[in-house]
C-alpha positions in Angstrom: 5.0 121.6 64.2 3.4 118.9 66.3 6.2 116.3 67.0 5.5 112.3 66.1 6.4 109.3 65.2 6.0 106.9 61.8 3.1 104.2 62.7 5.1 101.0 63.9 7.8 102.5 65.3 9.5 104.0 68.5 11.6 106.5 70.3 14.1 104.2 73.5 14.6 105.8 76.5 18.5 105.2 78.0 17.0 103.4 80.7 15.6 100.9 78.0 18.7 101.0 75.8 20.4 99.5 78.8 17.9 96.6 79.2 18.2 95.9 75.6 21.6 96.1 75.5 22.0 94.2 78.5 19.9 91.1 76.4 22.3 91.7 73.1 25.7 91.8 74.7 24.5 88.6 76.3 23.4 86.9 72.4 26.6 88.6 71.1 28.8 86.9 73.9 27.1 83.8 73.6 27.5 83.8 69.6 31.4 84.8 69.8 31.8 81.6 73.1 31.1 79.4 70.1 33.2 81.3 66.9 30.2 83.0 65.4 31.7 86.1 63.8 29.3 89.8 63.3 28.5 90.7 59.9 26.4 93.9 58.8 24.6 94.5 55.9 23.2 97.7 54.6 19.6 99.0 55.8 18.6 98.8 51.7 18.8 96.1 49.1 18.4 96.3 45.7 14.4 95.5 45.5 15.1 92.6 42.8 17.3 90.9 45.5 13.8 91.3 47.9 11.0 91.0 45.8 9.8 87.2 45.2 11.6 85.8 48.5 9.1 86.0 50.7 5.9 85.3 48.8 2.6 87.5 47.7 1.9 88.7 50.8 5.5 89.2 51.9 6.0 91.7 48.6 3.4 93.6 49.7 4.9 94.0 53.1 8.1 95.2 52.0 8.9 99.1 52.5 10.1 100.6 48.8 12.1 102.9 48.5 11.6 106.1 46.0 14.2 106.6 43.4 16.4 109.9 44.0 15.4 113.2 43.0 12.7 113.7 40.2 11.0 109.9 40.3 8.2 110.6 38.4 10.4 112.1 35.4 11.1 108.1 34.5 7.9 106.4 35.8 6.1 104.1 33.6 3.1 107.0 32.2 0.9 104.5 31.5 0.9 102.5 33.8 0.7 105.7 36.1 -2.3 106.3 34.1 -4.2 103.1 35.0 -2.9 103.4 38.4 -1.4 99.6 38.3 1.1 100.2 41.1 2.6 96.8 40.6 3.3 97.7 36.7 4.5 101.3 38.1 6.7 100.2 40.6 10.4 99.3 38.4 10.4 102.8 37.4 9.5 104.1 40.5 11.6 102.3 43.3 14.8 100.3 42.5 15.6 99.7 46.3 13.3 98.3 49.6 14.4 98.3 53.4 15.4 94.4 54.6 12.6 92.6 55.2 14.7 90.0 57.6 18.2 89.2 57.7 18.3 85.9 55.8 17.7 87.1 52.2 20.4 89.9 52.8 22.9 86.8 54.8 22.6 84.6 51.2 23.4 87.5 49.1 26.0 88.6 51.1 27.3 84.9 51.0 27.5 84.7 47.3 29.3 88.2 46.8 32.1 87.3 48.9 32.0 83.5 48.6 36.2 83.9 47.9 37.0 85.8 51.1 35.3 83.4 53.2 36.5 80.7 55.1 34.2 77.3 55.2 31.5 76.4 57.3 30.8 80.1 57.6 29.5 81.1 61.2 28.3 84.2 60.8 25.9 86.4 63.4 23.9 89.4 62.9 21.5 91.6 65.3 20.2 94.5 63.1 16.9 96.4 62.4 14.5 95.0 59.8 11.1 96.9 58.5 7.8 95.3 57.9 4.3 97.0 56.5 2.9 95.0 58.9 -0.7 96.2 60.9 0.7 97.5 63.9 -0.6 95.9 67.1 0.5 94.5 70.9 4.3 93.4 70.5 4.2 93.9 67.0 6.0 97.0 65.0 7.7 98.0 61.2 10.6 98.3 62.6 12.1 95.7 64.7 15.5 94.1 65.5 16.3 90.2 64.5 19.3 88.7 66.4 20.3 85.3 63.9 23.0 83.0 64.0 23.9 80.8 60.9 26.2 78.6 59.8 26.8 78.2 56.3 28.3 75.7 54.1 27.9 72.2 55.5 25.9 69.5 56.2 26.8 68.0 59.4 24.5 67.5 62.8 26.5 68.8 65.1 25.3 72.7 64.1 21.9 71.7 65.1 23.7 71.0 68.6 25.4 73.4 68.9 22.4 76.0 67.8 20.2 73.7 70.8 22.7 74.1 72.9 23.3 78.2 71.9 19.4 78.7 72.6 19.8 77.3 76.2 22.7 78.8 77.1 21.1 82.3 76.4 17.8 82.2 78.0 19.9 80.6 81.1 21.8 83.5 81.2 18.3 85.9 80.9 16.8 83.5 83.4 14.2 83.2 81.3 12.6 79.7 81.7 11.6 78.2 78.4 10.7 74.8 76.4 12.8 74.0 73.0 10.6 72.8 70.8 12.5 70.2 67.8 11.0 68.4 65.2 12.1 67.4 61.9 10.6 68.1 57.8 10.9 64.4 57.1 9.2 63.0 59.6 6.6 65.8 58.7 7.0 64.2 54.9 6.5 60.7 56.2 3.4 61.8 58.3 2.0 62.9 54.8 3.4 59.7 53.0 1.7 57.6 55.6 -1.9 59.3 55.3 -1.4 59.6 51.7 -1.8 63.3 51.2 2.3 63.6 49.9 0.6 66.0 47.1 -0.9 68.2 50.0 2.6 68.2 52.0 2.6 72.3 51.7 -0.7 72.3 52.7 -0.5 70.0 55.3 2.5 71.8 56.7 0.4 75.4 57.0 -2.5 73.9 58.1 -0.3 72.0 61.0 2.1 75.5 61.6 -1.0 77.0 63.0 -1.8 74.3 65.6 -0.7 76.4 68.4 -3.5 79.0 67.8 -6.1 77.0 66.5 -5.6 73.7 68.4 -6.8 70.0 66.8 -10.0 71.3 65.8 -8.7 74.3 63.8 -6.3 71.7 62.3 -9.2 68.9 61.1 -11.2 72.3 59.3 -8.1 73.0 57.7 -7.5 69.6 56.3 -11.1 69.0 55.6 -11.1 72.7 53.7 -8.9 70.5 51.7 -10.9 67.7 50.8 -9.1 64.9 52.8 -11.3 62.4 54.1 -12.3 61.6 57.6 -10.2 58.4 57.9 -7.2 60.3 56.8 -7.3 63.0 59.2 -8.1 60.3 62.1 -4.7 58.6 61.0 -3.1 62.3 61.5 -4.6 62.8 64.5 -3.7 59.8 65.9 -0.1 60.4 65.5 -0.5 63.5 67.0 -2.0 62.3 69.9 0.4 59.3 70.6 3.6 61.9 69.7 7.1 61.0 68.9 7.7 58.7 71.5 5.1 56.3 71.4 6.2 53.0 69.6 3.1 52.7 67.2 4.4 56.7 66.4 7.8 55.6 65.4 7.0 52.6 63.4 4.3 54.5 61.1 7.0 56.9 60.7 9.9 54.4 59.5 7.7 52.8 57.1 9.5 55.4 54.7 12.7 56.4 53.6 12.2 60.1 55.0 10.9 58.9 58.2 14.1 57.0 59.0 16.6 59.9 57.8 14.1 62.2 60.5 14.0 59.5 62.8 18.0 58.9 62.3 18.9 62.8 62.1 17.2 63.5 65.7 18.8 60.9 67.5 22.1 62.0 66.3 21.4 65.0 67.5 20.8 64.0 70.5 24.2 61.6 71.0 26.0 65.1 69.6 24.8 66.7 73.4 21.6 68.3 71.6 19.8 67.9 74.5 20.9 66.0 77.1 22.1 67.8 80.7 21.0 71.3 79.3 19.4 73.8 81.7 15.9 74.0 79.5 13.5 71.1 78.7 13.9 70.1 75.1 11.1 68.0 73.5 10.6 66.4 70.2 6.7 68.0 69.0 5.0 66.3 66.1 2.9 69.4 65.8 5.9 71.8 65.2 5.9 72.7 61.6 7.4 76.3 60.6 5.6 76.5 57.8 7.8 78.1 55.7 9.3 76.0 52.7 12.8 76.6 52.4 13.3 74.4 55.7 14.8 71.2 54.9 15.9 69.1 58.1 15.5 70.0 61.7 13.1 72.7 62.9 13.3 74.8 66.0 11.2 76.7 68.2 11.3 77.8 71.5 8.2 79.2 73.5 8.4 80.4 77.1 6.7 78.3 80.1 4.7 80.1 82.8 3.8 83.4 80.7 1.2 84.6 78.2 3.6 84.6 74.9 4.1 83.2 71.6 7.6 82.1 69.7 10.6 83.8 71.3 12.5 82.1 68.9 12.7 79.3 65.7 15.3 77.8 63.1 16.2 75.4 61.7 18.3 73.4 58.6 17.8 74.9 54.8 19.1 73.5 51.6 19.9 75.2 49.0 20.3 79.1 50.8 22.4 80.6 48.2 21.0 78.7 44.9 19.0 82.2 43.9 21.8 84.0 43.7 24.3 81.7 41.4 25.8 80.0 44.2 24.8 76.4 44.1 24.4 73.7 46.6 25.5 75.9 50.2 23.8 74.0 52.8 22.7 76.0 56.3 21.1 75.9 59.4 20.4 79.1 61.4 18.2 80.4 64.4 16.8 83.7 65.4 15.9 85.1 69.0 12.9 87.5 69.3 14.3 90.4 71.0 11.0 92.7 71.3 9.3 89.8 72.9 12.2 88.9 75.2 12.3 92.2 76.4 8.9 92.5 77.2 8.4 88.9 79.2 11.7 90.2 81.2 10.4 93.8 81.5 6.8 91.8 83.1 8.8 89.6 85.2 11.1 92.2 86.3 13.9 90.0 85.1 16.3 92.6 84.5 19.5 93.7 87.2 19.4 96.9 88.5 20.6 98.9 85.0 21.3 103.1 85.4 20.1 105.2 82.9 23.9 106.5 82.8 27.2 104.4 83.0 28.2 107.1 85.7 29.9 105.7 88.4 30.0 109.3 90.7 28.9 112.7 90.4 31.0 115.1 91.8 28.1 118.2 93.8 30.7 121.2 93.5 29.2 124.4 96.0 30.8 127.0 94.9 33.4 127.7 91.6 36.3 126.9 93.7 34.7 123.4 94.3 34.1 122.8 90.9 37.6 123.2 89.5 38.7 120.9 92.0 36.0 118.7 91.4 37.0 118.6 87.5 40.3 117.5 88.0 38.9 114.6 90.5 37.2 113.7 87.6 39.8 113.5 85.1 41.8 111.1 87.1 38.8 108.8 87.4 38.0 109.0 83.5 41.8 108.2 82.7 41.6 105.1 84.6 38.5 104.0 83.1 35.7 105.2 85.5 33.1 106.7 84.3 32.2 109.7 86.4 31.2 113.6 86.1 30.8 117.0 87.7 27.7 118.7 88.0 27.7 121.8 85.4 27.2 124.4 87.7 27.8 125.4 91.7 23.9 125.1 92.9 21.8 123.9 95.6 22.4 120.1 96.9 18.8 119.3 96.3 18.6 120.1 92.7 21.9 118.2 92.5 20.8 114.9 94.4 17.8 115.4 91.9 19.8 114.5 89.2 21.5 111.7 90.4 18.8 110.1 91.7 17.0 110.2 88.5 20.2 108.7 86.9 19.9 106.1 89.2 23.9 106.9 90.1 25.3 104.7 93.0 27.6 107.0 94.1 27.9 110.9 95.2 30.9 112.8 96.1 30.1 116.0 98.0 32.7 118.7 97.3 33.4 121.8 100.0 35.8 124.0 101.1 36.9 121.4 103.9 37.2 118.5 101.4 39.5 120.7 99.0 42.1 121.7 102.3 42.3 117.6 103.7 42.6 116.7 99.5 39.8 114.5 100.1 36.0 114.0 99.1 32.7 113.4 101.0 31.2 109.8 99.0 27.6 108.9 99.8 26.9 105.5 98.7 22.8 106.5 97.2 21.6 102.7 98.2 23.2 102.9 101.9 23.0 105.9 103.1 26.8 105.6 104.4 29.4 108.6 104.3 32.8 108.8 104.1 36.0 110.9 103.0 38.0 109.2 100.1 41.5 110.2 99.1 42.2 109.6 95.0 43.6 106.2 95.8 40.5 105.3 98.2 38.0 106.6 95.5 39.9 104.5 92.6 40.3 101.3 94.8 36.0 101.8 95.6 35.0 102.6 92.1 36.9 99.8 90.5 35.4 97.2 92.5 
């Protein structure tokens, strides 16, 4: 049998489970630095928890799962027989593979809603599967990495999250922009041009801006009927952005436009962008188009490279309401690992990262050697060094081989002179240098 892979999906090298767990343990450090705690939740949902949440097209995206064992012995016949799938599928499939981590976060809320302590700060970096058209730094099976806090109201979340996105892509040195904007100064843009009716509308049309530019936004709108002098009046905020003067007074003329207006600088006296290491910006044009935002909205995008989103949030009302649990506030972001890993892996962003966590190999030439070499080893391992002994007395070549393609940064050549002076012969790979090392020596080396 030929081996392969599903479509969308891939096989890690260690080398490349290093560099990606070199970006996670720095999101997971970064989440616990400000009391975010892990939570996990299963690979499968109950399809009724998925189905609905994420639209037409999102339904269609979503991976079912068959039911155990004999499925067709229960399948709707007749619907079967006419081949409606979406009519066959509640007999066939009662479970689907997470779609993102949100949906699974507010169920997960409202299930243990009594063992939870208030605002909930919760992380999660897990696997999520999409029927998506594979394509360039896209796949069905990716990771999200979210943060979330859950259950109340207050500004200083959206500081914090500002504050968490900086802080990470510091630490990656990764130089990006932070994109913020707000849903009701999007509102009052609508309420000013008179197109509150067309906010959703308004809102798509205005998400895609990045791709399609001003002109792909005035089609859009136009595709919708509005007139000329009402896209002009769009445009022309646009074009001033926030900080013009003429910008913020169109924008106060309504009740959401101050709340926006009043929100974002809060933000900002809460440390929300002031003295950080990344640009932040307040972008008219920023829009995530999905509905469920409420407040402040988040994105940031990387200067100086060739790359969409490497991340986006922001503040949702309501998370929990489908699930029976009324009136739990959020505000969450999420960090898009694949394409992290990729501008990193182009820069060549990443520290020097073995394949191995080997410290030393031990290069035994004859059986003799290698018994000695074993218990060398042990007393590295039982101090917390990770080292090993190659398998088998063989030629130094073949040996060096190995480590080399380990990328190990140290070698300890073991002979019959080593074994009388109770020493052995380190070669530091990157230098070149040798030396004898006693236990303590070798301990004292490997620890730094």
């Amino acid at each position: 049998m030929k081996p392969g892979l599903p479509k969308g999906t891939r096989d890690f090298t260690p080398a490349q489970v290093r560099k990606r767990n070199f970006i996670f343990n720095i999101l997971r450090e970064t989440f616990e630095l400000y009391g975010y705690q892990p939570i996990e939740t299963p690979a499968m949902e109950n399809l009724h928890t998925l189905m609905g949440k994420y639209g037409d097209e999102g339904d269609q995206l979503l991976f079912k799962v068959l039911n155990n064992g004999d499925f067709l012995a229960k399948a709707d016949a007749e619907a079967l027989a006419e081949k409606d799938s979406r009519k066959a599928l509640p007999s066939l499939s009662k479970r689907g593979l997470r779609y993102d981590l949100t949906v699974p976060f507010a169920r997960f809320l409202s299930m243990n809603r009594n063992e939870l302590a208030m605002p909930f700060k919760r992380y999660q970096i897990q696997p999520v599967w999409r029927a998506d058209r594979p394509q360039k730094g896209r796949f069905q099976e990716f990771y999200q990495c979210d943060a979330d806090v859950a259950g109340s109201t207050s500004l200083v979340y959206e500081a914090e999250l500002i504050e968490i996105y900086d802080r990470v892509f510091a630490k990656l040195r990764l130089p990006v922009k932070i994109r913020i904007n707000h849903r009701k100064l999007l509102l009052a843009m609508a309420q000013f041009a008179g197109i509150e009716s067309l906010f959703s509308e308004f809102t798509t049309a205005l998400d895609k801006w990045d791709k399609t530019g001003e002109p792909g936004f005035v089609r859009d709108m136009e595709s919708l009927n509005t007139d000329a002098d009402t896209i002009q009046s769009l445009l022309q905020i646009l074009r001033d952005g926030f900080d013009h003067p003429d910008t913020r007074e169109k924008l106060s003329r309504s009740e959401a436009g101050k709340q926006g207006l009043e929100e974002l600088k809060e933000i900002q006296l809460l440390g929300g962008w002031d003295d950080l290491y990344n640009p932040v910006a307040v972008d008219l044009t920023l829009a995530r188009g999905l509905s469920y935002y409420t407040g402040c909205i988040l994105e940031v995008e990387p200067t100086g490279f060739d790359m969409g989103s490497l991340g986006g949030g922001g503040r949702y009302d309501d998370l929990t309401g489908i699930f029976d649990y009324k009136g739990i506030s959020g505000v969450g972001i999420s960090f898009g690992a694949e394409r992290i890993y990729d501008l990193m892996e182009e820069a060549g962003l990443f520290p020097p990262l073995s394949a191995a966590a080997t410290r030393i190999l031990f290069m035994p030439f004859d059986r003799e050697d290698l018994i000695y070499a074993r218990k060398w080893v042990k007393q590295l391992i039982d101090r917390g060094i990770p080292a090993e002994v190659y398998p088998e007395p063989t030629k130094l070549k073949k040996q060096f081989k190995y480590a080399e393609n380990l990328q190990l940064p140290y070698v300890a050549l073991v002979g019959e002179r080593e074994r009388k002076a109770e020493v052995v012969a380190v070669k530091n790979q990157k230098t070149g240098e040798q030396k004898d090392y006693s236990t303590a020596e070798l301990i004292r080396l490997l620890k730094d």
